[in-house]
Each structure stands twice: as C-alpha cells, then as structure tokens.
Biopython code that builds the backbone (N, CA, C, O; Angstrom):
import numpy as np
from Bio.PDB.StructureBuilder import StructureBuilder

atoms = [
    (1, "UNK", "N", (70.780, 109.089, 78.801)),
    (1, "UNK", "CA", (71.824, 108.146, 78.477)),
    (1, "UNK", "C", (71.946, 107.986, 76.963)),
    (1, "UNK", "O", (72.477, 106.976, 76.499)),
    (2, "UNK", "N", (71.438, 109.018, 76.131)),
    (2, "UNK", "CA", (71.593, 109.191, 74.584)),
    (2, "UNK", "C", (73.119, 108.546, 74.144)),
    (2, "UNK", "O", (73.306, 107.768, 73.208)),
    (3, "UNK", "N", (73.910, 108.956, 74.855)),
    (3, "UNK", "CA", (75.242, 109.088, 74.722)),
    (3, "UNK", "C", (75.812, 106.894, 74.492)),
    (3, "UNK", "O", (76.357, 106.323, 73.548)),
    (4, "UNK", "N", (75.395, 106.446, 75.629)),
    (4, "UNK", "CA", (75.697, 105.103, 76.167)),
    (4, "UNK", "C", (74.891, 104.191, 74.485)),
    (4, "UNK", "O", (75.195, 103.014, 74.295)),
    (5, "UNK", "N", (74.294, 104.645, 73.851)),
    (5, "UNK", "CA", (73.592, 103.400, 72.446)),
    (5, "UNK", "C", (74.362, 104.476, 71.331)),
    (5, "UNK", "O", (74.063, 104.185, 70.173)),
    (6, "UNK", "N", (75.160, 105.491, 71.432)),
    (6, "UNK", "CA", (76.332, 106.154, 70.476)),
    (6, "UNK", "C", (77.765, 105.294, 69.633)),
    (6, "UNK", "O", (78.367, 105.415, 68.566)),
    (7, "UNK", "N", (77.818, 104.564, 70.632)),
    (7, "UNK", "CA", (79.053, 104.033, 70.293)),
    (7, "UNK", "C", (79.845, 104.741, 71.143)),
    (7, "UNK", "O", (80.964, 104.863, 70.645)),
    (8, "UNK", "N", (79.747, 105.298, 72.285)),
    (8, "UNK", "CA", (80.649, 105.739, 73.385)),
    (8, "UNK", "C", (81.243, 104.894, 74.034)),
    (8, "UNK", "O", (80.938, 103.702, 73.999)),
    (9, "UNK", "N", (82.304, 105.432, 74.819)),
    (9, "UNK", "CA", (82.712, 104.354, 75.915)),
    (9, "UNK", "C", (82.453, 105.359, 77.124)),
    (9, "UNK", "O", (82.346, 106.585, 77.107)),
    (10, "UNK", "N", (82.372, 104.234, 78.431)),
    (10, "UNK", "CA", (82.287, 104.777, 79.365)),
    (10, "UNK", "C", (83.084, 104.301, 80.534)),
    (10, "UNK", "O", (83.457, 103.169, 80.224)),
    (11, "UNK", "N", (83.575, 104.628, 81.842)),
    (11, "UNK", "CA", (84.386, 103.854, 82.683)),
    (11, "UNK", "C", (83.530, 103.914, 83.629)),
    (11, "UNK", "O", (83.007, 105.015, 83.803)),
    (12, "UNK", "N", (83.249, 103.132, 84.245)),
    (12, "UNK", "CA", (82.793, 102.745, 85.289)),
    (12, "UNK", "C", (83.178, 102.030, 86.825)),
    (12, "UNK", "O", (82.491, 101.029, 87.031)),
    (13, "UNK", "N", (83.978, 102.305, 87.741)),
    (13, "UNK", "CA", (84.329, 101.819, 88.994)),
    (13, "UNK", "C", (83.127, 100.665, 89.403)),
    (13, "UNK", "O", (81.935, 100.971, 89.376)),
    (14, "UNK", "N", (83.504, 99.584, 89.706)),
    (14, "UNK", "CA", (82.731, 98.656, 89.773)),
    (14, "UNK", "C", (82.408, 99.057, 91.872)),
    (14, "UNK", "O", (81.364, 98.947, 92.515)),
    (15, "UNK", "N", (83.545, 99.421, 92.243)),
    (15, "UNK", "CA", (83.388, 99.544, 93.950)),
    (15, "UNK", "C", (82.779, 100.642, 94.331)),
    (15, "UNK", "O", (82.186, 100.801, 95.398)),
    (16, "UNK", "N", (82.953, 101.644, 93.219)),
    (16, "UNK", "CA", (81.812, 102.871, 93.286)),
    (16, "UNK", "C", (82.794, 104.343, 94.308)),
    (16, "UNK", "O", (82.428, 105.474, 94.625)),
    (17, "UNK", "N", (84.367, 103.433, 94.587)),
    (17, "UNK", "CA", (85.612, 104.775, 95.141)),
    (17, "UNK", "C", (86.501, 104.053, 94.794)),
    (17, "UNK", "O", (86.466, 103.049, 94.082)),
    (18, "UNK", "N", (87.649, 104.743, 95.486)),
    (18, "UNK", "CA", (88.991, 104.187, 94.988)),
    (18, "UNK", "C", (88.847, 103.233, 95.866)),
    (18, "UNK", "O", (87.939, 103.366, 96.687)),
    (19, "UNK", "N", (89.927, 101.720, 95.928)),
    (19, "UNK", "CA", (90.237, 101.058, 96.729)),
    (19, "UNK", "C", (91.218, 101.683, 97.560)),
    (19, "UNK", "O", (92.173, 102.384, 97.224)),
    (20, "UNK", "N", (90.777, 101.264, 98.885)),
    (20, "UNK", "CA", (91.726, 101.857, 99.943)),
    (20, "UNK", "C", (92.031, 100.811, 100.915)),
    (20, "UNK", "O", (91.224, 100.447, 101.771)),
    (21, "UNK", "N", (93.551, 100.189, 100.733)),
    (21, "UNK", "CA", (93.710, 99.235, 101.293)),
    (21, "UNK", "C", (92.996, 98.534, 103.007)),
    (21, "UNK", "O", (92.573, 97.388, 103.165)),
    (22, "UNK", "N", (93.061, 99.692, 104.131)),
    (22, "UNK", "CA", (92.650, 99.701, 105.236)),
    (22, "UNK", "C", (91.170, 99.691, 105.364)),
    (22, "UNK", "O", (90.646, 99.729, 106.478)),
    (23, "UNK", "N", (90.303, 99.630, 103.993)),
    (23, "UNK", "CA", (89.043, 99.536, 104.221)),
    (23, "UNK", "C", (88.377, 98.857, 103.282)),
    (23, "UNK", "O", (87.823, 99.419, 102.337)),
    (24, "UNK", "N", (88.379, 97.457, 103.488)),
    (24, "UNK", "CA", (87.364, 96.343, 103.042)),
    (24, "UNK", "C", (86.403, 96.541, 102.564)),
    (24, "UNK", "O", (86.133, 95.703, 101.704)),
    (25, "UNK", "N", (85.505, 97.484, 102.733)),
    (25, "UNK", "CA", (83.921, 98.160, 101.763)),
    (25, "UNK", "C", (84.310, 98.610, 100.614)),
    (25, "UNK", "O", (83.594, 98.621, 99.613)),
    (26, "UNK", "N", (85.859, 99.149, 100.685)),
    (26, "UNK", "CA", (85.975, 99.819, 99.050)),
    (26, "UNK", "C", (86.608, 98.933, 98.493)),
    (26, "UNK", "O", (87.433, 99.489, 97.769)),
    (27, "UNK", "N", (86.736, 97.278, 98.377)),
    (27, "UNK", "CA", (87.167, 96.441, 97.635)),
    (27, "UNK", "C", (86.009, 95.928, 97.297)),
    (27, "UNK", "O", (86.352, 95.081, 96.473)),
    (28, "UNK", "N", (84.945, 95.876, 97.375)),
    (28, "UNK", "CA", (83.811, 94.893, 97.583)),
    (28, "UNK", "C", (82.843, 95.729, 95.949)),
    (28, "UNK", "O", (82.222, 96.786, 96.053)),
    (29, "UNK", "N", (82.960, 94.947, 94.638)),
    (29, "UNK", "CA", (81.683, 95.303, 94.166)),
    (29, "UNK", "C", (80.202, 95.720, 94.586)),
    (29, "UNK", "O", (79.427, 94.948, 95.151)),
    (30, "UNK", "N", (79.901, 97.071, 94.230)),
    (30, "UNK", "CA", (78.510, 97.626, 94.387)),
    (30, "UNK", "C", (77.821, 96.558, 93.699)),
    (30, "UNK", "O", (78.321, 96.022, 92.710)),
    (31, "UNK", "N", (76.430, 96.141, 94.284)),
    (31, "UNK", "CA", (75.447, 95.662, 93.637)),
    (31, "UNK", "C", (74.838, 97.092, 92.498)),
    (31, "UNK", "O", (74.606, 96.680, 91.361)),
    (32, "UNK", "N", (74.679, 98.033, 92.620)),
    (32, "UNK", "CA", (73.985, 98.944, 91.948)),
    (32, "UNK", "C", (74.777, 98.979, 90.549)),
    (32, "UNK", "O", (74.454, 99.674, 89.586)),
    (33, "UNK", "N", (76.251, 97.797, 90.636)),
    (33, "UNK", "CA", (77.124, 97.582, 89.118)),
    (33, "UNK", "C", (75.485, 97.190, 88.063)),
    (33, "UNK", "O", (75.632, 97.573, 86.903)),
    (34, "UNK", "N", (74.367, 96.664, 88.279)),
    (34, "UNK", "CA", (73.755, 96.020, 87.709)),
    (34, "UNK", "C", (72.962, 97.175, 86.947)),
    (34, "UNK", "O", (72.954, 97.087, 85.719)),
    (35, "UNK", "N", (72.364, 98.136, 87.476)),
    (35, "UNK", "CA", (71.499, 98.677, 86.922)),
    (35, "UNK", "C", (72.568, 99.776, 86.112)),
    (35, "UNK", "O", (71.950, 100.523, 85.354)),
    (36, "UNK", "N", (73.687, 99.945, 86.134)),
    (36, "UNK", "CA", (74.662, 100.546, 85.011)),
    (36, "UNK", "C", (74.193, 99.673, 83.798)),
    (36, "UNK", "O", (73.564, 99.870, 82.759)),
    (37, "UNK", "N", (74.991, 98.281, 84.621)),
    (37, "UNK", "CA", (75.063, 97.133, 83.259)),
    (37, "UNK", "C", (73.453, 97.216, 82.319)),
    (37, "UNK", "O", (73.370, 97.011, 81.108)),
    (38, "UNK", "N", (72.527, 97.490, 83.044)),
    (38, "UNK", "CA", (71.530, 97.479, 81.958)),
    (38, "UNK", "C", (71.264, 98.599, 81.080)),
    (38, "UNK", "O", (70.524, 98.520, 80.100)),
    (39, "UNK", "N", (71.904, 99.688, 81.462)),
    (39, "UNK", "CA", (72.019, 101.237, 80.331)),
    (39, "UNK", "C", (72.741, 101.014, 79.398)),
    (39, "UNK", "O", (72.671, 101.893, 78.539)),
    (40, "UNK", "N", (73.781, 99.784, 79.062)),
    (40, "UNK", "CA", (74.430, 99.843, 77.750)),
    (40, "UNK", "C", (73.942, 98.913, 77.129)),
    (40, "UNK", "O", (72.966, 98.196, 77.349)),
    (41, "UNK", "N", (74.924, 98.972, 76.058)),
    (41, "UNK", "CA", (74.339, 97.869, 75.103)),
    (41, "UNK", "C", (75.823, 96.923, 74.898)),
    (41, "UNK", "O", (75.588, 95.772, 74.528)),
    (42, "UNK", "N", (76.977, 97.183, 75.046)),
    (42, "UNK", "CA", (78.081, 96.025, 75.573)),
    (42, "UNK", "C", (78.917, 96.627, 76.820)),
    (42, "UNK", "O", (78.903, 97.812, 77.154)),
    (43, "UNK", "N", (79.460, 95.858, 77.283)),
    (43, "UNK", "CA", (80.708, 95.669, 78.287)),
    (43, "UNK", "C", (81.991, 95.408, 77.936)),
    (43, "UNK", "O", (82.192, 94.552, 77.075)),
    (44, "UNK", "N", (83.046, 96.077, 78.521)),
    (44, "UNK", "CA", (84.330, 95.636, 78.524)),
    (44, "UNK", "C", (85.017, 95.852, 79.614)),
    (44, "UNK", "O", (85.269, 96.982, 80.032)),
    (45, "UNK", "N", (85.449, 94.567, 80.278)),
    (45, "UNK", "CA", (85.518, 94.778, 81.357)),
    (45, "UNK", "C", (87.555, 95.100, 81.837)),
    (45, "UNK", "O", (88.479, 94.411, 81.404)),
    (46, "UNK", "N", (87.645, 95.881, 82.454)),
    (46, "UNK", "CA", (89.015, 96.340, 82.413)),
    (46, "UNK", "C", (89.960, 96.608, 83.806)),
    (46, "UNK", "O", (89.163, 97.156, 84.568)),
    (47, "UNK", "N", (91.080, 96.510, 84.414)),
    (47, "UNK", "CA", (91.497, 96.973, 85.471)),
    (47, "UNK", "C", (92.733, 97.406, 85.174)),
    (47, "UNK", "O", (93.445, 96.998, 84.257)),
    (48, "UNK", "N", (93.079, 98.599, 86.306)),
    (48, "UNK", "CA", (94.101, 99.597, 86.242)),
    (48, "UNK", "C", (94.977, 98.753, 87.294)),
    (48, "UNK", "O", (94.455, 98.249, 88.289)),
    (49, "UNK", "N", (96.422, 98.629, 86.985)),
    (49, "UNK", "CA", (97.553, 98.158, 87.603)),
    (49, "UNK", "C", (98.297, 99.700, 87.947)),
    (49, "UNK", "O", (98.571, 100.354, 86.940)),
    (50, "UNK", "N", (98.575, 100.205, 89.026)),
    (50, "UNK", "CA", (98.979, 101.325, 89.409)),
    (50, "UNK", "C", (98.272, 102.341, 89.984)),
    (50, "UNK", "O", (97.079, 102.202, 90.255)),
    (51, "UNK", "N", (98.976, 103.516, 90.238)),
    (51, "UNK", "CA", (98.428, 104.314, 91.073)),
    (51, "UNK", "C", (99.106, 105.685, 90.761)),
    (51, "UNK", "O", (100.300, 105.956, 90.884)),
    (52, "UNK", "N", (97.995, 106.572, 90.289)),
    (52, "UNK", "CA", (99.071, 108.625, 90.356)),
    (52, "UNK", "C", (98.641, 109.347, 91.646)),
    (52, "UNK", "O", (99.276, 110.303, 92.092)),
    (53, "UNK", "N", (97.455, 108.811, 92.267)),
    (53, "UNK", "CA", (96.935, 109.584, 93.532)),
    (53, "UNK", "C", (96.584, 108.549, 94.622)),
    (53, "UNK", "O", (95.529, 107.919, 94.695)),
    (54, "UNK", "N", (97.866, 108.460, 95.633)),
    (54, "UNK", "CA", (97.551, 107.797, 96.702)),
    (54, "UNK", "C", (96.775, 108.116, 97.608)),
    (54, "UNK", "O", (96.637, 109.285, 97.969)),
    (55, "UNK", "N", (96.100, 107.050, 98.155)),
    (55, "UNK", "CA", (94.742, 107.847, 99.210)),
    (55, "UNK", "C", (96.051, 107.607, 100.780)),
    (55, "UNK", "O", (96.741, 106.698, 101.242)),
    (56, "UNK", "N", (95.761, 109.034, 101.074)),
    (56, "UNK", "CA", (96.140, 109.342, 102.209)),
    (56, "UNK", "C", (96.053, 108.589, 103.282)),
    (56, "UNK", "O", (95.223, 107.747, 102.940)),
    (57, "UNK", "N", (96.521, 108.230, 104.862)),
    (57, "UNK", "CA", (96.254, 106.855, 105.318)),
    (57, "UNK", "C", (94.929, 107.379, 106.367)),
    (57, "UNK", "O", (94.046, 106.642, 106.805)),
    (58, "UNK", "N", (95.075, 108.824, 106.612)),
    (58, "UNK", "CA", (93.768, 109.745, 107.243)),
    (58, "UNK", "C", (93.143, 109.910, 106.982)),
    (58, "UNK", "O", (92.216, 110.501, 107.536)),
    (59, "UNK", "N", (93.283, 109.158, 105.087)),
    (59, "UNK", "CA", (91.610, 109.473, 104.419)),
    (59, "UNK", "C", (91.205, 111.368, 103.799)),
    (59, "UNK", "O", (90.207, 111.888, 103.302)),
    (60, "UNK", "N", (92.671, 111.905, 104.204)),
    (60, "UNK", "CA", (91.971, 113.353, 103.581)),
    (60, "UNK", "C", (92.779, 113.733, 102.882)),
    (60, "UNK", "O", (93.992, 113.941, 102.882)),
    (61, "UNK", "N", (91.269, 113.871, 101.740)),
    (61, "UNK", "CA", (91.347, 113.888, 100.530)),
    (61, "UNK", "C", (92.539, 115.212, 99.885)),
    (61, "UNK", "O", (93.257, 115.309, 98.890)),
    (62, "UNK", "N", (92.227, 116.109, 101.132)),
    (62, "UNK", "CA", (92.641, 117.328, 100.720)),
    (62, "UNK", "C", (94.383, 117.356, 100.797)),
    (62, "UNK", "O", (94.972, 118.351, 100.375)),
    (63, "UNK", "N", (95.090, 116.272, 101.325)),
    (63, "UNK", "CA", (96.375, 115.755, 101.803)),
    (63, "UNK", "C", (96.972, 114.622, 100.751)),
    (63, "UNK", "O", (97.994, 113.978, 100.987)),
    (64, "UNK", "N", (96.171, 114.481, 99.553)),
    (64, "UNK", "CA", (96.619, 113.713, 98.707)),
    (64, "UNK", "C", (97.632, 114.390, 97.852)),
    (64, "UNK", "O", (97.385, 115.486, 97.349)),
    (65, "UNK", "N", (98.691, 113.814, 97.684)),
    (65, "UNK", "CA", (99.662, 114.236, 96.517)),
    (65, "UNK", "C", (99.867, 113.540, 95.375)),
    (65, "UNK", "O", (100.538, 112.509, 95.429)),
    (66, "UNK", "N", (99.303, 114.004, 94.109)),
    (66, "UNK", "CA", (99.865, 112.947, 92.679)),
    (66, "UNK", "C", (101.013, 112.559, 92.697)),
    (66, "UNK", "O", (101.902, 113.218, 93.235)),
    (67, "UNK", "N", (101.189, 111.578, 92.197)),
    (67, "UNK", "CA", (102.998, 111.138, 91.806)),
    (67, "UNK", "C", (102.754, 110.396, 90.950)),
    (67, "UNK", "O", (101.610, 109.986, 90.756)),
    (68, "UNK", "N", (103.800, 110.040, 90.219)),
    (68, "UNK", "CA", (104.546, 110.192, 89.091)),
    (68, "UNK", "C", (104.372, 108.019, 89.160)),
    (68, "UNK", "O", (105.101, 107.437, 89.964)),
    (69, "UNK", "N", (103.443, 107.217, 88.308)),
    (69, "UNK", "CA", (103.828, 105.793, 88.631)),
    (69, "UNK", "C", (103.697, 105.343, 87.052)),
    (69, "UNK", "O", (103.254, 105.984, 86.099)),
    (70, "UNK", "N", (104.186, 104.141, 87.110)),
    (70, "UNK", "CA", (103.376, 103.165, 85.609)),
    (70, "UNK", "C", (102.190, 102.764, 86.470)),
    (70, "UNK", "O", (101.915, 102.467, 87.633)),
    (71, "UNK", "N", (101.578, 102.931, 85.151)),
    (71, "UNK", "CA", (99.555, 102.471, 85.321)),
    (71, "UNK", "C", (99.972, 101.576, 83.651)),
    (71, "UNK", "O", (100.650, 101.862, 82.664)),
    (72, "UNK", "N", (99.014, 100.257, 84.134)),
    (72, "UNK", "CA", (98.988, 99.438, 82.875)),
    (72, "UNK", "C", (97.602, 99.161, 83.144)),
    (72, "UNK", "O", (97.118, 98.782, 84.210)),
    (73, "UNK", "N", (96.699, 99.522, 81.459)),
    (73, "UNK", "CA", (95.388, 99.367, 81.836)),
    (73, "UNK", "C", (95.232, 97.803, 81.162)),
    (73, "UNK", "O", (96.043, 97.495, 80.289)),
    (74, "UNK", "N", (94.423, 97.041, 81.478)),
    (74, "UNK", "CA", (94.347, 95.969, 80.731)),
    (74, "UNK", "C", (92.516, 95.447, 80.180)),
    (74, "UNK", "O", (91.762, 95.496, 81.152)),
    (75, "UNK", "N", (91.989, 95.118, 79.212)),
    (75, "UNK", "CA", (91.013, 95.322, 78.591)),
    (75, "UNK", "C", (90.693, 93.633, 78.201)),
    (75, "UNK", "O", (91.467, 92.846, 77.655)),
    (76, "UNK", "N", (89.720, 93.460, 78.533)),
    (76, "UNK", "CA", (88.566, 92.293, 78.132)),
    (76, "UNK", "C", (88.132, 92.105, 76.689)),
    (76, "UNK", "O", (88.809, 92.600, 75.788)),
    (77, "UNK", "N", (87.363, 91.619, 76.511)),
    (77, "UNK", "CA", (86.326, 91.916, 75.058)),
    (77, "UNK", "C", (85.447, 92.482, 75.259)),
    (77, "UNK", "O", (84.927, 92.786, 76.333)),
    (78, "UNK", "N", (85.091, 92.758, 73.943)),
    (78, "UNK", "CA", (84.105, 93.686, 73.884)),
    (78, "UNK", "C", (82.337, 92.464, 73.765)),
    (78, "UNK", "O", (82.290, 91.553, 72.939)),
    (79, "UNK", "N", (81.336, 92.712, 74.577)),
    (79, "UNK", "CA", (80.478, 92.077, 74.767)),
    (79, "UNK", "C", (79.275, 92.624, 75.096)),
    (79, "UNK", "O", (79.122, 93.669, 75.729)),
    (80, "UNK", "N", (78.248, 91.770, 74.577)),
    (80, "UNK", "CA", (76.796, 92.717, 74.640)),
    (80, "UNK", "C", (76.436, 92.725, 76.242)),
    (80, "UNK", "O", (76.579, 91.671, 76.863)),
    (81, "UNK", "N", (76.128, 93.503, 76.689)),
    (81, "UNK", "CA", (76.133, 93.635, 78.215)),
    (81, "UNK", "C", (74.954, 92.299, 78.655)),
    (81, "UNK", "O", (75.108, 91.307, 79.367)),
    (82, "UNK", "N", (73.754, 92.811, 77.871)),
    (82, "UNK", "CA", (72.881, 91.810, 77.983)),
    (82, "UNK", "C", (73.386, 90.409, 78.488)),
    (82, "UNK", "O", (73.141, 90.039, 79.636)),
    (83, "UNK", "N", (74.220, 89.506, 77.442)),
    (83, "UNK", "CA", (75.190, 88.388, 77.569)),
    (83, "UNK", "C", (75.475, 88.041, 79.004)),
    (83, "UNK", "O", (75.107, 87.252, 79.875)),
    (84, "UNK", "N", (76.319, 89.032, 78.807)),
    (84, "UNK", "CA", (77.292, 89.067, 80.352)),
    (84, "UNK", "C", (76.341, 88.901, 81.608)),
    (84, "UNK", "O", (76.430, 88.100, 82.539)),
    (85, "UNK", "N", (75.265, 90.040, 81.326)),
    (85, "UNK", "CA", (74.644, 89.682, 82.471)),
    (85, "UNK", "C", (73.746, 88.477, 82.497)),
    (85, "UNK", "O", (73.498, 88.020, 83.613)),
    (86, "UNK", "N", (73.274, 87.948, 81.555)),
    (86, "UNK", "CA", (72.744, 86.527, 81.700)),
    (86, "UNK", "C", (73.749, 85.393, 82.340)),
    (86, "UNK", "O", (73.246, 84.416, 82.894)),
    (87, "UNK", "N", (74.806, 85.500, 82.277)),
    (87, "UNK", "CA", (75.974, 84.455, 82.566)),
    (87, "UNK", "C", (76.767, 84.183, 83.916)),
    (87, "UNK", "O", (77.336, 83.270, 84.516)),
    (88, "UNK", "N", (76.347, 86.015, 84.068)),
    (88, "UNK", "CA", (75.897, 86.315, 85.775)),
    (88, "UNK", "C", (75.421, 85.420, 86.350)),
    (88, "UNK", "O", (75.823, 84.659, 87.230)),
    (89, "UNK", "N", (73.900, 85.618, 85.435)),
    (89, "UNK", "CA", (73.072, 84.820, 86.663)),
    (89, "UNK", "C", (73.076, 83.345, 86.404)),
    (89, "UNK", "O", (72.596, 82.534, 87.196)),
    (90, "UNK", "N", (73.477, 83.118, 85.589)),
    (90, "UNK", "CA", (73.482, 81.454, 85.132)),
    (90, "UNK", "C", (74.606, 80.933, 86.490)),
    (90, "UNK", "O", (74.493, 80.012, 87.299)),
    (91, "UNK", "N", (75.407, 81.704, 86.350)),
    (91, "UNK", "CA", (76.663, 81.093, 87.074)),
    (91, "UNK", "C", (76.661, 81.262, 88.821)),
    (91, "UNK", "O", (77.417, 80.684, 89.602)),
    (92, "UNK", "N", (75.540, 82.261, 89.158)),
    (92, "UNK", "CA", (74.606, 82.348, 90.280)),
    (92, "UNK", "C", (73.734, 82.149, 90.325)),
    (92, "UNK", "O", (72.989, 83.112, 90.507)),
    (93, "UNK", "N", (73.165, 80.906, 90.216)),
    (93, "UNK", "CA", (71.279, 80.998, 90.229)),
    (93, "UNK", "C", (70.818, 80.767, 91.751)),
    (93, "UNK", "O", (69.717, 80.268, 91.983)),
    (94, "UNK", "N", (71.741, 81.166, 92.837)),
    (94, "UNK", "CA", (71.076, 81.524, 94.179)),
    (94, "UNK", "C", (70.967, 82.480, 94.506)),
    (94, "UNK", "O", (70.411, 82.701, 95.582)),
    (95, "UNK", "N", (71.599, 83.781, 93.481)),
    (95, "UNK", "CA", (71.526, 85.066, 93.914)),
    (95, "UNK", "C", (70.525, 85.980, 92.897)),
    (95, "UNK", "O", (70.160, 85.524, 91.813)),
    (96, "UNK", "N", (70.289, 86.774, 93.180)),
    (96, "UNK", "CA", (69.380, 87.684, 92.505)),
    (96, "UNK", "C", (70.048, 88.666, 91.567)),
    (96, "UNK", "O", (71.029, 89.286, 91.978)),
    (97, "UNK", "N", (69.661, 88.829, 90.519)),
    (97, "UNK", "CA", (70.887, 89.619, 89.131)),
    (97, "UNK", "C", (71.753, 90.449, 90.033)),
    (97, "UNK", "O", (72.941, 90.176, 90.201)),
    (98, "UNK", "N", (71.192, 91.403, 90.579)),
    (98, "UNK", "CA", (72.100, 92.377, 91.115)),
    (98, "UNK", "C", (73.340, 91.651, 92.069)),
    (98, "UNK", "O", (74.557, 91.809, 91.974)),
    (99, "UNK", "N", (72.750, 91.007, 92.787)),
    (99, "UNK", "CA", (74.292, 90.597, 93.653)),
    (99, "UNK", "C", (75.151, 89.210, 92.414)),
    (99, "UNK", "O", (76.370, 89.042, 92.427)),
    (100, "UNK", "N", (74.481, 88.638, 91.755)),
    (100, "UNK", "CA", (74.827, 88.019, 90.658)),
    (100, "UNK", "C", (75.956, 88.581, 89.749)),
    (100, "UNK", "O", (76.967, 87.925, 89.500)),
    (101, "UNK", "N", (75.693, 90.039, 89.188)),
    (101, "UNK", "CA", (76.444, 90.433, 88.533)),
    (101, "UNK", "C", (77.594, 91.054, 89.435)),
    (101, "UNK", "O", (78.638, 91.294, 88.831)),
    (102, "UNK", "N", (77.558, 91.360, 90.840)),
    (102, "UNK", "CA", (78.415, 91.950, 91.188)),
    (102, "UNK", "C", (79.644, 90.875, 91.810)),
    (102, "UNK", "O", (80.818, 91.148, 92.060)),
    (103, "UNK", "N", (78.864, 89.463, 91.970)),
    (103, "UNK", "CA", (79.804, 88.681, 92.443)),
    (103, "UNK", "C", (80.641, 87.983, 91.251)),
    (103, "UNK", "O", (81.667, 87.316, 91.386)),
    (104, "UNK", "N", (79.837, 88.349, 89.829)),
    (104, "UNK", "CA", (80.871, 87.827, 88.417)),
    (104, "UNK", "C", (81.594, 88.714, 88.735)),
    (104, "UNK", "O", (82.505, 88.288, 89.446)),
    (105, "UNK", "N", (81.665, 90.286, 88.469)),
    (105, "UNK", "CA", (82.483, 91.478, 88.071)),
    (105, "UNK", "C", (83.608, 90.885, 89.690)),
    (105, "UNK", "O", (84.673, 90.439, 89.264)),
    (106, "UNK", "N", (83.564, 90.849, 90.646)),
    (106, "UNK", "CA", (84.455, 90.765, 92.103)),
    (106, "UNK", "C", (85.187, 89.720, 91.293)),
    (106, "UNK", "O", (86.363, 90.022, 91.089)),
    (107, "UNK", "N", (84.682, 88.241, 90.633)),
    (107, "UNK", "CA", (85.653, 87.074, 89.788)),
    (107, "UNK", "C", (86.618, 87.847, 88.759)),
    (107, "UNK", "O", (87.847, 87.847, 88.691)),
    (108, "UNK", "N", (85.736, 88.447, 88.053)),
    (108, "UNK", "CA", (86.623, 89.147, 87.106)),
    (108, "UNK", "C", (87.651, 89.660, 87.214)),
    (108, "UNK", "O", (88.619, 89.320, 86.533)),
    (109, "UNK", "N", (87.697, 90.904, 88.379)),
    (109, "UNK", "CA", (88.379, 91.307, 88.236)),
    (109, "UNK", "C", (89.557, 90.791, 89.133)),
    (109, "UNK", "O", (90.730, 90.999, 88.823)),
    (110, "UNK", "N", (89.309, 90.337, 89.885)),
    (110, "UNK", "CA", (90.518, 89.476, 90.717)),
    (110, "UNK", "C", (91.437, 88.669, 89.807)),
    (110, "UNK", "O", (92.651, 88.526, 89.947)),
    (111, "UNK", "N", (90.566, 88.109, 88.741)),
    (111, "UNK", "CA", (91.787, 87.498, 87.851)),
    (111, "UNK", "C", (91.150, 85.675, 87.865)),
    (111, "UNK", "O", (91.351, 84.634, 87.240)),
    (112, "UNK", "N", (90.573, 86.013, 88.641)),
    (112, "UNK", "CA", (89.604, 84.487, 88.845)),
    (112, "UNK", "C", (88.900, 83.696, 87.620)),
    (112, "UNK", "O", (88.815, 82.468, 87.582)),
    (113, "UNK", "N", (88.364, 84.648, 86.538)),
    (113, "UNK", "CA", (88.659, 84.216, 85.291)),
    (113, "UNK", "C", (88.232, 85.293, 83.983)),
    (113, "UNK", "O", (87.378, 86.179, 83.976)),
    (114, "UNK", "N", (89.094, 84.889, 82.987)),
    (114, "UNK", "CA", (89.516, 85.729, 82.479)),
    (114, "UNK", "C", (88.928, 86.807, 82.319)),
    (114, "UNK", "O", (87.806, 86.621, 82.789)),
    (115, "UNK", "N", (89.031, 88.310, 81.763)),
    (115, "UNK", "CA", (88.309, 89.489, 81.640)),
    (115, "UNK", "C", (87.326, 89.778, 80.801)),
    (115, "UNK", "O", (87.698, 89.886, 79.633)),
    (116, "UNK", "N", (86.033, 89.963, 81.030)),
    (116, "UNK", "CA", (85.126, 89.686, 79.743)),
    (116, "UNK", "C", (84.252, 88.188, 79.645)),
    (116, "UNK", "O", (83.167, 88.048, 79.081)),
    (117, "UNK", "N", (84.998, 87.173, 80.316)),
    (117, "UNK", "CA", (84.294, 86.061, 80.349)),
    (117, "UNK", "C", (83.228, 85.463, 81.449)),
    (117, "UNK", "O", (82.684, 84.376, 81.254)),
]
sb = StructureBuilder()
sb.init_structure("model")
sb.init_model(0)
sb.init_chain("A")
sb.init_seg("    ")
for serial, (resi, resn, name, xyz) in enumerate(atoms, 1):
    if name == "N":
        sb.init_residue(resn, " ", resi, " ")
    sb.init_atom(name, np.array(xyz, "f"), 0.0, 1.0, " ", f" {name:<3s}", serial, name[0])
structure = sb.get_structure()
C-alpha cells in the first residue's frame, strides 16, 4: 500500500458491487469499509449520481450494454481517515468500529448528513 501515504487517491465502493436495485445486499455498506479506512491516511467521501452500465435485470453481466448518461460526481472534504473513523465510533458507541464505520459511511452517503462529516 506504498502508493495510499503518496498522496494518491483512491476510489473505493463502500457496498463492495454495483447497486442493483432488486437486491438489498448491494445497497448495504460492507463492514470490511473499515479495514480500507485504516490503510490511508485521509478520506473523502463521494457519490456518483448516474449510470453508463446498467446491470441487467438477469444479472448477466455478459448482457450489459453501456449507454450514453450524465454522471455528477459529488465530493466531501478532504479528512484524516483516522478522524472520521473516531467519530464513527463516537456516534456509535454500541457498535464495534467496523459496523460503526459502516453505519456512518450508509448516513453519509444517503445524504443523512453532510459528506465528509
């Protein structure tokens, strides 16, 4: 992870696939968001409005066609990951970091409050 204390950026899917409307597991933050969050050294937390590759309603993959949409990405602050994840758990102190941070990032990104905070 030389790359991640560079000054790189990285993207990261917090659900760990695409969301696929007909299936509730791929809306749901991974707990394993946590042990990412501890390989960097900040966060910015971000979500994509749109879509170029619709997931098929059969699920195959091989039946997907790109098309042509507006995607608006929208971007948080920039923050020491460390932070974030303390605020996690402050703001969960019944859950354990990992489901902690994944139930901030599920707030986040819903819009529940603001991005980054």
């Amino acid at each position: 992870c030389r790359l991640c204390h560079e000054g790189w950026m990285f993207g990261l899917f917090p659900t760990g696939t695409r969301i696929r409307c007909a299936d509730a597991r791929t809306q749901q933050v991974i707990p394993e968001l946590d042990s990412y969050l501890k390989l960097f050294d900040y966060v910015m937390i971000g979500t994509i409005q749109g879509c170029t590759l619709p997931v098929s309603r059969d699920n195959d993959y091989l039946r997907e066609i790109p098309r042509l949409s507006r995607v608006v990405y929208s971007l948080g602050r920039v923050q020491p990951a460390n932070e974030w994840r303390m605020k996690a758990r402050d703001e969960f102190p019944n859950l354990d970091q990992r489901a902690a941070s994944a139930r901030a990032m599920e707030l986040a990104l819903a819009g529940d409050v603001p991005l980054g905070n």
